[in-house]
GUGUMAR-625432 format. One record per residue: residue in three letters; z, x, y of N, C-alpha, C, CB in turn. Coordinates in steps of 0.001 Angstrom, whole numbers, padded with zeros to 6 digits, always signed. Glycine has a CB too. Example, Ala and Ser with C-alpha at 12.3 -4.5 7.8 and 13.67 -1.06 7.14 Angstrom:
<titis>
ALA+007800+013190-005690+007800+012300-004500+007800+013200-003300+009046+011308-004473
SER+007080+012850-002250+007140+013670-001060+007870+012900+000030+005725+014084-000598
</titis>
This chain:
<titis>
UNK+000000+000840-001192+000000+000000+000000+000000+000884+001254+001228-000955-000001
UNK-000325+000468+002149-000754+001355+003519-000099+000207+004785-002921+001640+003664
UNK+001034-000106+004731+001600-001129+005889+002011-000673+007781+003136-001610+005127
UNK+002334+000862+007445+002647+001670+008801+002232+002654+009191+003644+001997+008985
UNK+001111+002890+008404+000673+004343+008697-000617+004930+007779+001999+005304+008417
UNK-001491+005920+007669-002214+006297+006868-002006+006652+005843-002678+006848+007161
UNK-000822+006465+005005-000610+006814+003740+000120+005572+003007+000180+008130+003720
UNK-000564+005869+001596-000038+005121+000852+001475+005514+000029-001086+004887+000093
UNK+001828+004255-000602+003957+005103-000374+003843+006034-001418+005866+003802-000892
UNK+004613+007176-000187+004547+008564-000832+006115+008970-001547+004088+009749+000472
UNK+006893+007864-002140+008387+007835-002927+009130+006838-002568+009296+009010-002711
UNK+009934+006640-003739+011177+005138-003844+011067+004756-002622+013036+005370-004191
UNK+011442+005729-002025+012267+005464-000195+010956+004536+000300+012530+007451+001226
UNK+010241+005841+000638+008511+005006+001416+008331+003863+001144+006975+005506+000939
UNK+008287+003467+000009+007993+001980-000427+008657+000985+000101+008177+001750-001706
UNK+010216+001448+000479+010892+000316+000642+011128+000688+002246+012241+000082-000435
UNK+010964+001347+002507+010558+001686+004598+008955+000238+004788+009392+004570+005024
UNK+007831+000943+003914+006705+000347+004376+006641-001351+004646+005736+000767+003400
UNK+007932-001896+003882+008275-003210+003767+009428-003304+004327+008282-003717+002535
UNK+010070-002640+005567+011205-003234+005899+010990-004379+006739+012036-002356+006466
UNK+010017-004964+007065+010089-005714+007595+010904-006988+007042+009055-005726+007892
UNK+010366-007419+005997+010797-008039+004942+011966-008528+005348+010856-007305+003824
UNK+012864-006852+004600+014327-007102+004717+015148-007212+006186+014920-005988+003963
UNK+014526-007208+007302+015004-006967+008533+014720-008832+008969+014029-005496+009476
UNK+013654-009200+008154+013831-010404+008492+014672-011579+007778+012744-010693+008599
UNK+015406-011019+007252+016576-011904+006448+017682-011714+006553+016608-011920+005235
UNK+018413-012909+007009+019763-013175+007577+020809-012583+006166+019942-015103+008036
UNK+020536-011523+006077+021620-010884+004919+022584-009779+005377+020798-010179+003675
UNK+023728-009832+004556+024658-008425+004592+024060-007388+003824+026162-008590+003974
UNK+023857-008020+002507+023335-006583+001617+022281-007127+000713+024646-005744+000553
UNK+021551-005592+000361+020117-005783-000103+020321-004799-001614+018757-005106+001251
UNK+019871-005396-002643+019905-005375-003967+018801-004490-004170+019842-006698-004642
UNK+018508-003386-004488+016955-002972-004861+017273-002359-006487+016162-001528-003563
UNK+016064-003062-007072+016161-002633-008380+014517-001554-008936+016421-004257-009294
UNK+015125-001626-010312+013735-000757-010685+012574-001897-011820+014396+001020-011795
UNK+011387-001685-011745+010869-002828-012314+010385-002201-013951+009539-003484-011240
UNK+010889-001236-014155+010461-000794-015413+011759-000583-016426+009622+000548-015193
UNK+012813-000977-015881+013836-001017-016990+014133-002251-017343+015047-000391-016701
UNK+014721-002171-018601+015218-003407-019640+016673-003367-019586+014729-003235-021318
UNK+017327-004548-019659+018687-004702-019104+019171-005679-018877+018903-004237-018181
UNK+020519-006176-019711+021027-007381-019212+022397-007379-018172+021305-008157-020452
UNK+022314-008107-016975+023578-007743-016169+023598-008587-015036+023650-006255-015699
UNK+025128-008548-014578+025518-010044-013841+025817-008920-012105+027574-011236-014877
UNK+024746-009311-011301+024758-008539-010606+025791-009002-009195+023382-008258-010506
UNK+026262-010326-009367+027142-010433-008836+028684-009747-009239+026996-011547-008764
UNK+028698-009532-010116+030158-008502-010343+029831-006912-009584+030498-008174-012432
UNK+028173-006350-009498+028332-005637-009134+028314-005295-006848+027556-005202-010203
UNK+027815-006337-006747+027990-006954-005096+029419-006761-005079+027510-008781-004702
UNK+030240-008063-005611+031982-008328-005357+032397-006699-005557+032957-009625-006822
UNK+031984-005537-006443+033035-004870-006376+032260-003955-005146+033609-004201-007866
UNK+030950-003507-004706+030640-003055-003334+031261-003371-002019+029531-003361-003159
UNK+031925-004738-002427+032291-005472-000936+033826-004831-001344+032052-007656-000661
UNK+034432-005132-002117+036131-004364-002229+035690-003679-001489+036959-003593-003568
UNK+035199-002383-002476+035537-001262-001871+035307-000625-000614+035255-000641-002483
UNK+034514-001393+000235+033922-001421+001210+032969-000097+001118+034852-001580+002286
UNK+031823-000150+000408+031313+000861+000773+030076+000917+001022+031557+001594+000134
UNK+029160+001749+001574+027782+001261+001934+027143+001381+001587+027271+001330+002604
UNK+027011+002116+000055+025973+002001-000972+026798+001844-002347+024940+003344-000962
UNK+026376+001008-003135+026821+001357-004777+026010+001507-006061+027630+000364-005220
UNK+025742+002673-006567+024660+002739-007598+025247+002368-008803+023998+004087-007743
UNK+024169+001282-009434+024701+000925-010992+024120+002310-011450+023965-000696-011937
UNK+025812+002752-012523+025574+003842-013522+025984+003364-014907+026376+005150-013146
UNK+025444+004491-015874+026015+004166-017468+026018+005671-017728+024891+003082-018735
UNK+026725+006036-018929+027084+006993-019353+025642+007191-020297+028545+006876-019928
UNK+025180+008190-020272+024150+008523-020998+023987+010074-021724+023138+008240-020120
UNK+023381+010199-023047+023420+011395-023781+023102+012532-022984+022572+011341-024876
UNK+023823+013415-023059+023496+014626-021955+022334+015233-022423+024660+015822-021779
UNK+022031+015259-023644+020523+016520-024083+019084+015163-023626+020455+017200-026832
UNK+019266+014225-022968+018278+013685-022744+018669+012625-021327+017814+013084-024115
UNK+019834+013203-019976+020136+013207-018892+019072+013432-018058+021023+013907-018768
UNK+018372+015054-018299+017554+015402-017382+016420+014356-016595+016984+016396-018015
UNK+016444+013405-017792+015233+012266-017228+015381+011437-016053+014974+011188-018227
UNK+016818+011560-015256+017273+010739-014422+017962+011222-013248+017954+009988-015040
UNK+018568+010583-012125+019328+010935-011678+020447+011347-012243+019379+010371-011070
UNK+021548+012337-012238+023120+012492-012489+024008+013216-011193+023309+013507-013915
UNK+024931+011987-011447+026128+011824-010635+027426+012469-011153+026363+010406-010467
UNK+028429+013006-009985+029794+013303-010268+030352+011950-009881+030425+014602-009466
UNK+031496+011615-010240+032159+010444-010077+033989+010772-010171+031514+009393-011310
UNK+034521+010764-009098+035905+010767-008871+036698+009606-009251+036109+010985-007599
UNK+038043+009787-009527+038949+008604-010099+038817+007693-009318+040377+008792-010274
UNK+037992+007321-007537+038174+005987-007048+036878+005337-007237+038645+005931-005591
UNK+036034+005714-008250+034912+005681-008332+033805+005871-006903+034890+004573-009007
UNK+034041+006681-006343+033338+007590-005230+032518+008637-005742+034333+008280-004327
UNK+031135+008651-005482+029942+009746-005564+030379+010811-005136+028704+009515-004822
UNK+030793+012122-006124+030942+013517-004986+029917+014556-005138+032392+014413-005182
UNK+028773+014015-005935+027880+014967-006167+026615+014139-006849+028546+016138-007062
UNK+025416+014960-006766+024589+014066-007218+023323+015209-007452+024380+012718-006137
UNK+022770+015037-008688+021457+016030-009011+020460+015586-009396+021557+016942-009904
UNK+019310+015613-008881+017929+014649-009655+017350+015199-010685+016631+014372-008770
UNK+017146+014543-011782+016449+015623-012504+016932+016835-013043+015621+016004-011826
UNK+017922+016774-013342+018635+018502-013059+018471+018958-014696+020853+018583-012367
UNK+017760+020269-014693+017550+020865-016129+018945+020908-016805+016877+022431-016089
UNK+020125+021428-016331+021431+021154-017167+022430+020371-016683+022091+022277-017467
UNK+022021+019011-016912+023352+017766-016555+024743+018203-016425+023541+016636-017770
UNK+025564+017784-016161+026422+018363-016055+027149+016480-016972+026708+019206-014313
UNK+028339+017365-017371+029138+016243-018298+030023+015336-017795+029931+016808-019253
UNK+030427+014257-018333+031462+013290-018046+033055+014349-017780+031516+012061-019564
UNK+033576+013858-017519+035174+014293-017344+035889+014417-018698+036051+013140-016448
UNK+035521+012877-019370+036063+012910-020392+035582+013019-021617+036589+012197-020354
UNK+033876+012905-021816+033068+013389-023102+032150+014327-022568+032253+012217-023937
UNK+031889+015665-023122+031046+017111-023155+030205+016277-023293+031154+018435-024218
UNK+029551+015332-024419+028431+014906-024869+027431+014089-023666+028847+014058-026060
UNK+028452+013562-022695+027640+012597-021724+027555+013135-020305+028326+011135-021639
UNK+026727+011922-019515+026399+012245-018312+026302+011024-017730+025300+013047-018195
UNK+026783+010988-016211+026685+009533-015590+025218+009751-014903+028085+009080-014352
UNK+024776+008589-015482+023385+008285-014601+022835+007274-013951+022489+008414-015173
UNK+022245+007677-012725+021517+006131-012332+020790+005588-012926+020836+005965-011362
UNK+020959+004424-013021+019991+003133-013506+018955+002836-012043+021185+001443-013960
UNK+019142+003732-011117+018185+002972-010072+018230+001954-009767+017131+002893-010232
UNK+019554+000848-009903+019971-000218-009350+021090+000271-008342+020385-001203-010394
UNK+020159-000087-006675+020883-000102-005403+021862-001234-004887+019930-000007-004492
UNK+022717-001394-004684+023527-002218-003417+023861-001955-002152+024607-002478-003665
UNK+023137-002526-001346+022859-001372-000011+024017-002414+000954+020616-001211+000836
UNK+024537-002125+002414+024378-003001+003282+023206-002049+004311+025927-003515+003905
UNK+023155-003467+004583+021653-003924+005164+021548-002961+006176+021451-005554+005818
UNK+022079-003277+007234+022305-002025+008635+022172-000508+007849+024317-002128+009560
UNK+022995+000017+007250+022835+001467+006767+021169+001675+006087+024161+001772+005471
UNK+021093+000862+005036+019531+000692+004475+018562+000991+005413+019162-000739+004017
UNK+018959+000336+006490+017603+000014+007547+017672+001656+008707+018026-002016+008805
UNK+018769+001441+008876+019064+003161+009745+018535+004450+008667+021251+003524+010071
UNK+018953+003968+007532+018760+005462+006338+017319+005706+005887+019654+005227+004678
UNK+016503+004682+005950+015299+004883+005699+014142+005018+007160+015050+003730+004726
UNK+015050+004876+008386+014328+005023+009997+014372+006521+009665+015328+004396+011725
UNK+015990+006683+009499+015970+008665+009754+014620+009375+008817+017875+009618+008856
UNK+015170+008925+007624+014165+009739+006344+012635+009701+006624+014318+008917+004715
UNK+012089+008617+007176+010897+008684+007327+010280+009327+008918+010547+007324+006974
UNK+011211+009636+009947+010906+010811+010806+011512+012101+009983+011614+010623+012383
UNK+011531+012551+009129+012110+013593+008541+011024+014206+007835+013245+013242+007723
UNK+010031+015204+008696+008848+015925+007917+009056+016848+006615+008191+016826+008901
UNK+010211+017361+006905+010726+018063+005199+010804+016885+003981+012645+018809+005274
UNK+011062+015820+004489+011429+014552+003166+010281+013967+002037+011873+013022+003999
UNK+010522+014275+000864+009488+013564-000155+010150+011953-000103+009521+014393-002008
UNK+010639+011763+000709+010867+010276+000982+011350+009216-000251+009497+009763+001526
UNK+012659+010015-000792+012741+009406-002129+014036+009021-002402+012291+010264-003181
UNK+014490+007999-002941+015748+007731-002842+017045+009010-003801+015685+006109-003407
UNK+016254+008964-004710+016889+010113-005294+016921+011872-005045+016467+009917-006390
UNK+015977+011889-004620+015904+013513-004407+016289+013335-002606+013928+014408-004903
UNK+016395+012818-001520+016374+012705-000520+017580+011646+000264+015146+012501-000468
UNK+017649+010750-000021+018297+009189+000452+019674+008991+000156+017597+007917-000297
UNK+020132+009208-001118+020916+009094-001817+021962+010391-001629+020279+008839-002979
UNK+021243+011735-001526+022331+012789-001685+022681+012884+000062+021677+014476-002564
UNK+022165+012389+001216+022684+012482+002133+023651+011771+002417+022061+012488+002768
UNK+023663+010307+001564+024752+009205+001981+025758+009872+001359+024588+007580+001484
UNK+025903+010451+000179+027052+011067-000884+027809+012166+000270+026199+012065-002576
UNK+026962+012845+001250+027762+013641+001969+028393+013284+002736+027370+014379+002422
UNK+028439+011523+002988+029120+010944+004116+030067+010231+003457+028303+010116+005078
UNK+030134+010644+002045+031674+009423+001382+031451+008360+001183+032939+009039+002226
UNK+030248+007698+001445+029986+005905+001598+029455+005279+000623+029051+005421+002671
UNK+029371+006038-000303+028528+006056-001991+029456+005738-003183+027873+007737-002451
UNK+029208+004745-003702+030213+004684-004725+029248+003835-006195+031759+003673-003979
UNK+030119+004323-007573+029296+003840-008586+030350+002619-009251+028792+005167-009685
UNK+028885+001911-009320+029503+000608-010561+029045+001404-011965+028460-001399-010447
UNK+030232+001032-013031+029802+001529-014063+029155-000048-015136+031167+002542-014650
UNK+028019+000364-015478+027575-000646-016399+028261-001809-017574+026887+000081-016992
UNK+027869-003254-016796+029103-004036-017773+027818-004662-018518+030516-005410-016890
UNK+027442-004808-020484+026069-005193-020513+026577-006104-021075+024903-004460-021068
UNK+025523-007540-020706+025940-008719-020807+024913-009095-022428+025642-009640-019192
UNK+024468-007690-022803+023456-008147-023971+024581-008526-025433+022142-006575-024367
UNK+025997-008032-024993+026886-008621-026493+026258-008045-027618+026841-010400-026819
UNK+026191-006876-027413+026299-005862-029061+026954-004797-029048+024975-005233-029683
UNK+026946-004091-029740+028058-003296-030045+027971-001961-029163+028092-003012-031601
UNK+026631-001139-028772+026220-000343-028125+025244-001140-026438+025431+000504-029314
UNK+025958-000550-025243+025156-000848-024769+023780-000505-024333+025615-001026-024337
UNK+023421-001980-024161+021269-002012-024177+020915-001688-022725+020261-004028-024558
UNK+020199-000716-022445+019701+000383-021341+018266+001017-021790+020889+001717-021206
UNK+017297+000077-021171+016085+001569-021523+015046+001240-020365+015020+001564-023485
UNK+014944+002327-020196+013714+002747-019008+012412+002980-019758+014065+004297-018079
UNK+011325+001742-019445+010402+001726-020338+009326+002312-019335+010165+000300-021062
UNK+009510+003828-018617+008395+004095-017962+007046+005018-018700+008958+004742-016801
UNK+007668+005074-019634+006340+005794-021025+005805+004771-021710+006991+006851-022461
UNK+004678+005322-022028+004084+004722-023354+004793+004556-024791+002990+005518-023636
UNK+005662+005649-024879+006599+005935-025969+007742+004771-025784+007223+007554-025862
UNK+008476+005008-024576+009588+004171-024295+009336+002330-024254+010075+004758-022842
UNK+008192+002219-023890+007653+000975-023980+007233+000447-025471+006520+000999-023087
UNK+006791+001409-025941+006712+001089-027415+007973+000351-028261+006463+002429-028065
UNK+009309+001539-028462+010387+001278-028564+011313+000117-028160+010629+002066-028253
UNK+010554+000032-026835+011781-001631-026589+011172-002519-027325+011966-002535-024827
UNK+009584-002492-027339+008887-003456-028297+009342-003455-029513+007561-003256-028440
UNK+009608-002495-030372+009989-002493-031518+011525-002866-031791+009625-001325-031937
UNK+012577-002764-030646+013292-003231-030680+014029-004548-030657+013333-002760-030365
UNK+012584-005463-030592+012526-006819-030274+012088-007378-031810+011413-007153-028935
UNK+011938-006983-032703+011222-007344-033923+012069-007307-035447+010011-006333-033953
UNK+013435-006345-035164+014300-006522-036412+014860-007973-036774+015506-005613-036251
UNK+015637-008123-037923+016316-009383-037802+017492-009848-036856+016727-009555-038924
UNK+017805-008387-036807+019346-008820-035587+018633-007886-035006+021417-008542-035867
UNK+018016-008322-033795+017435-007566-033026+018543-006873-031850+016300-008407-032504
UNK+018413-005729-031645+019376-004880-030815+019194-005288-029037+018943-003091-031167
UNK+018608-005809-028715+018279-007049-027571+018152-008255-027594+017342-007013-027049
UNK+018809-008680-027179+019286-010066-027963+018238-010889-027206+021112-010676-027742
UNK+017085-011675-027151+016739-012532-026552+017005-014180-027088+015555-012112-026387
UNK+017893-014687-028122+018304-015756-027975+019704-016349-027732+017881-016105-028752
UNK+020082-015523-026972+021688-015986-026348+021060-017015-025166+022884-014356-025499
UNK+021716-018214-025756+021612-019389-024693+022776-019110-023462+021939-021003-025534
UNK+023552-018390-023745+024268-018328-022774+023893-017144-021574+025505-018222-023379
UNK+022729-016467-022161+022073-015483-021247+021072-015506-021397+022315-014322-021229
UNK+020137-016069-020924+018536-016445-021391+017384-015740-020033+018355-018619-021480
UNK+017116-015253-021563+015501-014294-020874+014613-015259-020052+014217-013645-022329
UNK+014285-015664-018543+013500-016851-018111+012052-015638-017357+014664-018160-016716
UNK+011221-015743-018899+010376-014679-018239+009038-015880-018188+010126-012937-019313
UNK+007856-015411-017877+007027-016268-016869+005554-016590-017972+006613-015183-015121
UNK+005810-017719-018309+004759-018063-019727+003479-019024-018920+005810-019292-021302
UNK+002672-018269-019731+001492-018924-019258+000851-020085-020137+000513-017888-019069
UNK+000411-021256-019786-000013-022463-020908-000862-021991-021342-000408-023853-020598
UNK-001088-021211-022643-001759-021244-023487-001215-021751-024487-002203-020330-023635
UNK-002521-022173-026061-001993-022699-027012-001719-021815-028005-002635-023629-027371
UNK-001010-022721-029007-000086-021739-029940-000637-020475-030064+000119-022231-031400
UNK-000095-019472-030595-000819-018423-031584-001206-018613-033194+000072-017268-031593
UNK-002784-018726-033260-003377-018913-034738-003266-017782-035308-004811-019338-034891
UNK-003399-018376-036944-003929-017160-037825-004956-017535-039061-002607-016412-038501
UNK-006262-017168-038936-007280-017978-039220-007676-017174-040589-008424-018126-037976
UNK-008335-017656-041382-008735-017309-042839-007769-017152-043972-009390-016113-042822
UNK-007603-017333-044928-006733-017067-046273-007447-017104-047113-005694-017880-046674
UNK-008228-016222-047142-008758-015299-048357-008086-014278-049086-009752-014625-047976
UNK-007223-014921-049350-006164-013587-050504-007110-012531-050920-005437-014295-052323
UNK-006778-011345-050470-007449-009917-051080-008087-009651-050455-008099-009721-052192
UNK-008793-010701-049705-010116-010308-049061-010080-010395-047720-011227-011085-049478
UNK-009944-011389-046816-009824-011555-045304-008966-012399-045101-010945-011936-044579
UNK-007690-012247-044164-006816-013255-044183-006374-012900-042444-005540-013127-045574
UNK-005614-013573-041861-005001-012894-040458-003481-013255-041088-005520-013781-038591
UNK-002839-012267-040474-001519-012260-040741-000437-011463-039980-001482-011933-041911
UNK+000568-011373-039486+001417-010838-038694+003163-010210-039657+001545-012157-037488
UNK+003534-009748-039608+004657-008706-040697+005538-008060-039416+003632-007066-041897
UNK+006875-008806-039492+008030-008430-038522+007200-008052-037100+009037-006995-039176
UNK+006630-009088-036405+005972-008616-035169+006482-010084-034576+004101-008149-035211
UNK+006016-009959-033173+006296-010716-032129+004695-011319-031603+007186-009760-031017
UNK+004379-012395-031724+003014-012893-031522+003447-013891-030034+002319-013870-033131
UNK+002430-013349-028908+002404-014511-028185+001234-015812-028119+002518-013976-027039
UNK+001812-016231-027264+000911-018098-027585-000548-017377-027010+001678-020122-026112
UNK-001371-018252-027553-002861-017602-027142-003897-016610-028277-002480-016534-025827
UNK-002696-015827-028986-003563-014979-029637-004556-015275-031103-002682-013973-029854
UNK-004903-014704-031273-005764-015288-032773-005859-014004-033392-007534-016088-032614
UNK-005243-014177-034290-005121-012902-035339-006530-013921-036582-002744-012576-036238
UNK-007427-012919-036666-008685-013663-037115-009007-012097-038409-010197-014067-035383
UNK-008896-012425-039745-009470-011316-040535-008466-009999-040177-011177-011055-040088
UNK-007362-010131-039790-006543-008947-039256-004907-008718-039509-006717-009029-037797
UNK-004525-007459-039566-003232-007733-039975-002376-007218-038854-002904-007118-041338
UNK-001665-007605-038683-000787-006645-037220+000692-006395-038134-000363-007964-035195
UNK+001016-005221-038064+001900-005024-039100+004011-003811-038156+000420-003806-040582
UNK+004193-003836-039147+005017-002248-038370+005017-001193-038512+006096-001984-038358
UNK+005098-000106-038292+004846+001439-038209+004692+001783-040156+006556+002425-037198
UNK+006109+000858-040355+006142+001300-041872+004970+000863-042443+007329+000740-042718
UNK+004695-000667-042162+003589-000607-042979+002166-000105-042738+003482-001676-043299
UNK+001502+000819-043909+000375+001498-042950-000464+000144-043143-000491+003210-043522
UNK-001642+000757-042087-002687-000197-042087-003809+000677-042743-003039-000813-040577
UNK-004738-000608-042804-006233+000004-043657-007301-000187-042520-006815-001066-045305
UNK-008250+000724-043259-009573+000901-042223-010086-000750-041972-011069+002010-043095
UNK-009637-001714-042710-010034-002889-042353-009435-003807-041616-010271-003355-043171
UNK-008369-002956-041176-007002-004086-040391-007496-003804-039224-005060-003725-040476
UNK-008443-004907-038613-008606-005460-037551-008221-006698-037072-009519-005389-037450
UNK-008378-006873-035696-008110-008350-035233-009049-009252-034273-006866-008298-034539
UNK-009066-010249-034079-010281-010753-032759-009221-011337-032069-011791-012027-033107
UNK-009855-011180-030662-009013-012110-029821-009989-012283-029067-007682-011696-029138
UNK-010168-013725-028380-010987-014394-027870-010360-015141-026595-011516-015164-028872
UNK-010612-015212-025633-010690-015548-024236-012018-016170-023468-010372-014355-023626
UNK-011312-017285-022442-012466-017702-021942-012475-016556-020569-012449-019480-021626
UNK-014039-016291-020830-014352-014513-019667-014259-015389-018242-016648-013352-019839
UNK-013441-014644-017306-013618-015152-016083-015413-014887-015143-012281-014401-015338
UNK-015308-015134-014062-016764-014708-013241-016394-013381-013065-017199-015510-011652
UNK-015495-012730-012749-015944-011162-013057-016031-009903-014266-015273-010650-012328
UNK-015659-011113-015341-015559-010156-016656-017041-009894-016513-014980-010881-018322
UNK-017444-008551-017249-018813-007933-016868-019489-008483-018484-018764-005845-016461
UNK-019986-009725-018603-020674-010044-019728-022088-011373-019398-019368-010567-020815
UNK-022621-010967-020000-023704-012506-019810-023377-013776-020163-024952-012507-020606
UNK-022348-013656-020889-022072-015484-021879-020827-015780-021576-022095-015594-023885
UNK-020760-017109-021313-018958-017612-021094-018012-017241-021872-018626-019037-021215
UNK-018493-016663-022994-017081-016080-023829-017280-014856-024225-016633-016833-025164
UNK-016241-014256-024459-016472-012776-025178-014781-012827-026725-016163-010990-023299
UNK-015752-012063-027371-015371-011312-028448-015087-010211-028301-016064-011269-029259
UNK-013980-009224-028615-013655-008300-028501-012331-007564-029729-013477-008492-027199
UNK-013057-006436-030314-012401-006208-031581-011569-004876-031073-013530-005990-032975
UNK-010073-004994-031694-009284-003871-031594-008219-003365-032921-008515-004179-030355
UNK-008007-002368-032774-006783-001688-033479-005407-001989-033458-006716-000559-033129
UNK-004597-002797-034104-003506-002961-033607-002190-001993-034496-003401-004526-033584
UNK-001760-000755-033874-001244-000660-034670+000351-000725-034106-001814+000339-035320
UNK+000414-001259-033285+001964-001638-033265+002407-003058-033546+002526-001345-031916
UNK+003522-003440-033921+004039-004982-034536+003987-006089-032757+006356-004742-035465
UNK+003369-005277-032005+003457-006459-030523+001983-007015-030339+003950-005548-028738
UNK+001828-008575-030570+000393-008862-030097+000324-009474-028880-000350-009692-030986
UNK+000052-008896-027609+000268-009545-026476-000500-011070-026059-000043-008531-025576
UNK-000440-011541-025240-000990-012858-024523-002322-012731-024574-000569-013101-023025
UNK-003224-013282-024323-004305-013354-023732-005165-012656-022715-004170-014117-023470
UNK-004023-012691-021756-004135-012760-020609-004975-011552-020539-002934-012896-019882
UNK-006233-011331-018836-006662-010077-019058-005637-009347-018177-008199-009847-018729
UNK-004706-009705-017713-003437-009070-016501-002420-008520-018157-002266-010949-014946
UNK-002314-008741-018945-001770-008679-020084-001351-007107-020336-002722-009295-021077
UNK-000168-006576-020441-000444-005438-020899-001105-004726-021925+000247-005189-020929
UNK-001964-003482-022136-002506-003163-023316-002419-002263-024482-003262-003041-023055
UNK-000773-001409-023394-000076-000751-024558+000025-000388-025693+000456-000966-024714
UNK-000041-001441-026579-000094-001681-027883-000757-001724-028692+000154-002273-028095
UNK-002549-001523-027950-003512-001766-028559-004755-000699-027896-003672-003294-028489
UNK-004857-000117-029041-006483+000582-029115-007783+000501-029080-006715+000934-029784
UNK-008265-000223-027794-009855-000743-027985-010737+000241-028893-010667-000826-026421
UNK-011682-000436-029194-012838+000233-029739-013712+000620-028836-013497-000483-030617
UNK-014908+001051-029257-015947+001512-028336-016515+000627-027916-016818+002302-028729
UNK-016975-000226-029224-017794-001084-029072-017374-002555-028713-018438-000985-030092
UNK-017872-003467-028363-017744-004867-028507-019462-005620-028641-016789-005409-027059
UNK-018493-006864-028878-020058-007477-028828-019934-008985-028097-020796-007680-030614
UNK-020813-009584-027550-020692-010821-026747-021047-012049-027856-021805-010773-025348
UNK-020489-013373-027497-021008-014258-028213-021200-015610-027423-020227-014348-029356
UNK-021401-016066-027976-021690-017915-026787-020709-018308-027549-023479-019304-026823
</titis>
């Protein structure tokens, strides 16, 4: 995006400068900024009420995380009043919890700002020609030098035994939450009525599975997650364990919009599926999970 200037946002910070308008136009005390690539269940009003106690002017949601795989994140020092006294981005050797060698407090990249400081902290940073304009390497370790920084430690409302935390900004990591959605007691719980996933479904109809030709061509799905829309046609979508064969394909069929690049109102299109996730339809759909071919072919 390009909202104030000739560049498009050049870090965390930038992004949320290029849109202050936004937040400058809303009658608020404090501004919530989250990250859109992590998975996570949590009641973010417990973490507001305890920002307002303590009165402080920023509070980063943290969790304790494995130190030999810390480096991926921010890590924080954290004093007995839960006050920020240090903070490293990225740092090749994390430094440990107080009370386990094994861990490290890290940001989740969930902010609680008040509003006034937000809006002053990102005026300074962005006249600041030394600044990669980033909340973590830049934003964050200046407020820590003023005392006004304090951490919520992670309360997860997912009700299992370990808490559920993952940053699905890889291909790898995205894989994994997928697969984590597919056991029988799945380690993310998505059917707690008392905490319900309200994610954004599009009317399509059921998901088919067309042919039963035992041995020969059948569609079929094995511990996977199918959304509405898809058509598993002559194909198997399976899990890592089970291998697939040179014949485990699938069709999925869509009506082509006016800019899909084809001559005929519909298209056919054959892929590889080798992970247990068959996504939507949709062409906004993520494709993660799936290996186009070279080829396709059109049909009426």
């Amino acid at each position: 995006m390009k909202r104030v200037g000739d560049h498009w946002y050049q870090g965390t910070a930038d992004a949320i400068y290029q849109n202050l308008y936004s937040i400058g136009a809303e009658p608020c005390k404090y501004v919530l900024i989250l990250s859109g690539d992590h998975v996570y269940k949590m009641n973010y009003q417990r973490m507001i009420k305890q920002h307002v106690d303590a009165g402080a002017g920023v509070t980063i949601g943290t969790i304790e995380f494995d130190r030999s795989e810390a480096s991926r994140f921010g890590v924080c020092e954290i004093d007995s009043t839960g006050r920020m006294t240090g903070w490293e981005e990225k740092p090749a050797h994390p430094k440990p919890t107080h009370h386990d060698p094994t861990k490290s407090h890290v940001s989740m990249g969930i902010y609680c700002f008040n509003r006034t400081l937000l809006m002053e902290s990102l005026l300074a940073d962005a006249e600041d020609p030394t600044s990669q304009h980033d909340f973590g390497k830049n934003v964050i370790p200046r407020l820590i030098e003023k005392g006004c920084v304090y951490s919520y430690n992670f309360i997860d409302e997912n009700k299992k035994e370990a808490s559920y935390w993952r940053d699905i900004g890889t291909i790898e990591a995205y894989y994994e939450a997928n697969m984590d959605l597919v056991s029988v007691s799945p380690v993310f719980n998505l059917y707690d009525s008392e905490w319900p996933i309200r994610g954004y479904q599009r009317q399509y109809p059921p998901a088919k599975f067309v042919f039963a030709q035992e041995g020969r061509r059948m569609g079929i799905a094995v511990d996977s997650i199918v959304s509405m829309g898809s058509i598993i046609s002559g194909g198997r979508v399976t899990a890592p364990s089970c291998p697939l064969t040179s014949a485990s394909t699938a069709i999925r069929k869509w009506n082509a919009p006016s800019s899909f690049p084809t001559s005929t109102s519909a298209a056919t299109h054959e892929f590889a599926a080798p992970s247990s996730i068959a996504t939507s339809t949709s062409l906004n759909a993520p494709r993660l999970d799936i290996t186009w071919k070279k080829t396709a072919r059109n049909t009426t």
